[in-house]
C-alpha positions in Angstrom: 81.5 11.7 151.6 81.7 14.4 148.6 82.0 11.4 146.3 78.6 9.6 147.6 76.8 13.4 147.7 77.6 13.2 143.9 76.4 10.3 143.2 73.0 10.9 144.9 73.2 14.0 143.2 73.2 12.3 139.8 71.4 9.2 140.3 68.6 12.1 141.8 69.1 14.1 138.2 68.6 11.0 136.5 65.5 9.8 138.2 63.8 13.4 137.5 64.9 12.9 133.6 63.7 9.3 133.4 59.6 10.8 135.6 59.9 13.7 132.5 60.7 11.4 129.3 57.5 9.2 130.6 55.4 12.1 132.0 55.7 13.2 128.5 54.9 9.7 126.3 51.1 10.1 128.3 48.5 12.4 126.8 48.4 14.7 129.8 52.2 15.2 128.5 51.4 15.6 124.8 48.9 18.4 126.1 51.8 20.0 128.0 53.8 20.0 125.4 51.3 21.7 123.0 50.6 24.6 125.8 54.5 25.2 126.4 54.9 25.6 122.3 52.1 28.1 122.7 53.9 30.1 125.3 57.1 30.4 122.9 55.3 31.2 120.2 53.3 33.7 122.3 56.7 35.2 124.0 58.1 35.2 120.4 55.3 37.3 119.1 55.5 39.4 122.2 58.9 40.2 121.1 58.6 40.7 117.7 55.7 43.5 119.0 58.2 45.1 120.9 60.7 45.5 118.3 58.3 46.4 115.4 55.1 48.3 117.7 56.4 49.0 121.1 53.4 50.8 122.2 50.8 48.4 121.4 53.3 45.3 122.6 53.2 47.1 126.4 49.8 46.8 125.7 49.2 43.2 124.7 51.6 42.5 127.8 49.4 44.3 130.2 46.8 42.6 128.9 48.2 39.0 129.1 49.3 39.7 133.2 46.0 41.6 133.9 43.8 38.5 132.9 46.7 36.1 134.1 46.8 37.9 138.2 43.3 39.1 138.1 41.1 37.2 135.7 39.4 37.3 132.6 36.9 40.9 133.6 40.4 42.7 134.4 42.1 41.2 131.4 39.4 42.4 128.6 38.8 45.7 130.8 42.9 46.6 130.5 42.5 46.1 126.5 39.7 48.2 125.9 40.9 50.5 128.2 43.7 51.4 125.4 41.3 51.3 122.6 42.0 48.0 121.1 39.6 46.5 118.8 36.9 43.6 119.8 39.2 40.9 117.9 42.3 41.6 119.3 40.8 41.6 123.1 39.3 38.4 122.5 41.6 36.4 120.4 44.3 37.8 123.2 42.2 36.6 126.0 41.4 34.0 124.4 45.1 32.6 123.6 46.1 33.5 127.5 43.1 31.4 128.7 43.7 28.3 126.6 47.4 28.6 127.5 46.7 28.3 131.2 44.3 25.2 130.7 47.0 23.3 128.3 49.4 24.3 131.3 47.6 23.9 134.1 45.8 20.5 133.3 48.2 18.2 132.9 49.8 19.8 135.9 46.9 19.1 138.1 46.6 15.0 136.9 50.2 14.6 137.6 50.5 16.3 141.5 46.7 14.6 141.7 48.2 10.9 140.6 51.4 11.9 143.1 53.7 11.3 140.2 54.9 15.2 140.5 54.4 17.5 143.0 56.1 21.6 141.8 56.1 23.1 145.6 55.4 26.5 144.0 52.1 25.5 142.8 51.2 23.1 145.6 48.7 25.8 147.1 47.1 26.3 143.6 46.6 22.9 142.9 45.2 22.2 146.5 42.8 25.3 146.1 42.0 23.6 143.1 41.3 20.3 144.0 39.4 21.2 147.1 37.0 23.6 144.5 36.8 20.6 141.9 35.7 17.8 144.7 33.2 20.6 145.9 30.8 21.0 142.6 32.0 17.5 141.6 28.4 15.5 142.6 26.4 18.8 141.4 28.2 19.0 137.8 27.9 15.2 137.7 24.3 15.1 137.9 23.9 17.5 134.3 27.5 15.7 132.6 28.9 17.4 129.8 26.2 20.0 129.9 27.2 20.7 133.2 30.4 21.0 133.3 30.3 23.8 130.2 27.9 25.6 132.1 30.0 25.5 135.1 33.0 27.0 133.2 31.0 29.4 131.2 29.1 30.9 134.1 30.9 33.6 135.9 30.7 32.8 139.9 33.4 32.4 142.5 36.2 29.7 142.2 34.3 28.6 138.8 36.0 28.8 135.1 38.4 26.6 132.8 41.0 25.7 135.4 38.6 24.4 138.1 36.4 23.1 135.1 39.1 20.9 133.8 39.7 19.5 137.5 36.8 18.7 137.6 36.7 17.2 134.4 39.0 14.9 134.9 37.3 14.1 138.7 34.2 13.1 136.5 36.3 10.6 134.4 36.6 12.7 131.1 39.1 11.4 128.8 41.6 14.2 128.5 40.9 15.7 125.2 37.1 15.3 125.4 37.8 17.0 128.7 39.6 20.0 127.0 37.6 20.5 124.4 34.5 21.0 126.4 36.4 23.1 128.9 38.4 25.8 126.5 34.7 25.4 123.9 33.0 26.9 126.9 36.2 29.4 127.8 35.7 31.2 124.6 31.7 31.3 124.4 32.6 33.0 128.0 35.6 35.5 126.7 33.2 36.2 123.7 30.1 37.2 126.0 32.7 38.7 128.6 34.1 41.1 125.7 30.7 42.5 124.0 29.5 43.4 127.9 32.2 45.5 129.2 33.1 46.7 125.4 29.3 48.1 126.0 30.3 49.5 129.6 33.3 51.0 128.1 31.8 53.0 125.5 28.9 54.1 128.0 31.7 54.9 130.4 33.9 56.8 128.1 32.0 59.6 128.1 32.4 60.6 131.6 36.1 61.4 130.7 40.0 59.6 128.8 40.6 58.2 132.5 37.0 56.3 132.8 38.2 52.7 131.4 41.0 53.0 133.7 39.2 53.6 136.4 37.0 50.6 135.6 39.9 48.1 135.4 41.3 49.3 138.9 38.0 49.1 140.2 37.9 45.4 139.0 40.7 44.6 140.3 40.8 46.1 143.5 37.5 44.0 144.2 39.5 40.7 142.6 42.1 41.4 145.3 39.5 42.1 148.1 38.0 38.6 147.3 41.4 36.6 147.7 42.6 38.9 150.8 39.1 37.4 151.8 39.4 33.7 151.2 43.2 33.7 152.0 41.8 35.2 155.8 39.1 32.4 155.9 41.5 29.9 155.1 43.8 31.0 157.1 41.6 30.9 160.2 
């Protein structure tokens, strides 16, 4: 019995292997690949930071989780709240965003084609898919034009992850896909940034604690919203 559990054990290990090493010969898995490099090298600058400029590393980490739990708004708000410049806040947000699309793309075509399904995410992906067949006819109807609008305009359950969904629901081959997505993510960081840099400077002058007021106000609301849908999905 313990020899035949060990034996489904590694015949198990070598099926995953074998799914991997072809996962990764597809484009989906070249894209993967590119957006896991960027998280090394990301981590790896991270660290450097913390060796060299601790302060402003705690900073550029705050930043990254901010925009990463609560969205883009919260991500750019945290930044300016400690006084970093208008190129560092983008690029930053900017870097975060396109890691999650490179990530989170490839991720979505494989659970969609049923070739692998990562139970964390399952809820994420099923949010995601029920959001991308939603505004899949509207987008449609405008093609590529639509589908940068969609990500570039600010609503509810819009932006690059949903937008590369539903990319790929439209038929977009991958990197046409992606480039229209993450070109349409950073026209909407950029116009995200020069609003609330405004607000921050108008705000500032009501007192040191104002910006940080701001980004908990942002993302108290963020959290309102998904205490919200998880309650209407729930019932």
């Amino acid at each position: 019995m313990v020899k035949d559990d060990k034996e489904l054990e590694s015949i198990t290990s070598y099926e995953e292997d074998h799914i991997w090493r072809r996962l990764l010969t597809t484009q989906e898995g070249h894209i993967l690949e590119i957006g896991l490099i960027m998280v090394l090298l990301f981590i790896t600058a991270l660290g450097m930071g913390y060796i060299y400029y601790p302060e402003k590393a705690h900073v550029f980490t705050g930043m990254s989780a901010t925009n990463i739990l609560f969205g883009r708004a919260a991500g750019i708000s945290f930044g300016y709240s400690f006084e970093l410049s208008n190129v560092m806040v983008i690029c930053t947000n900017i870097i975060i965003e396109t890691i999650l699309v490179l990530i989170f793309y490839p991720l979505f075509v494989f659970s969609w084609r049923s070739i692998l399904v990562i139970k964390p995410l399952r809820r994420i992906m099923e949010r995601t898919s029920i959001a991308a067949e939603t505004h899949q006819d509207t987008i449609s109807k405008y093609g590529i034009i639509g589908l940068f609008m969609f990500v570039w305009i600010p609503f509810w359950m819009t932006g690059p992850m949903v937008g590369c969904a539903v990319g790929y629901l439209l038929g977009l081959r991958p990197w046409k896909n992606l480039t229209i997505v993450l070109s349409s993510t950073f026209l909407a960081v950029v116009c995200w940034a020069l609003l609330l840099r405004k607000i921050h400077d108008k705000i500032a002058a009501y007192g040191p604690y104002a910006s940080i007021v701001l980004v908990i106000a942002i993302i108290l609301i963020v959290t309102v919203i998904y205490f919200l849908r998880y309650l209407r999905n729930k019932y």
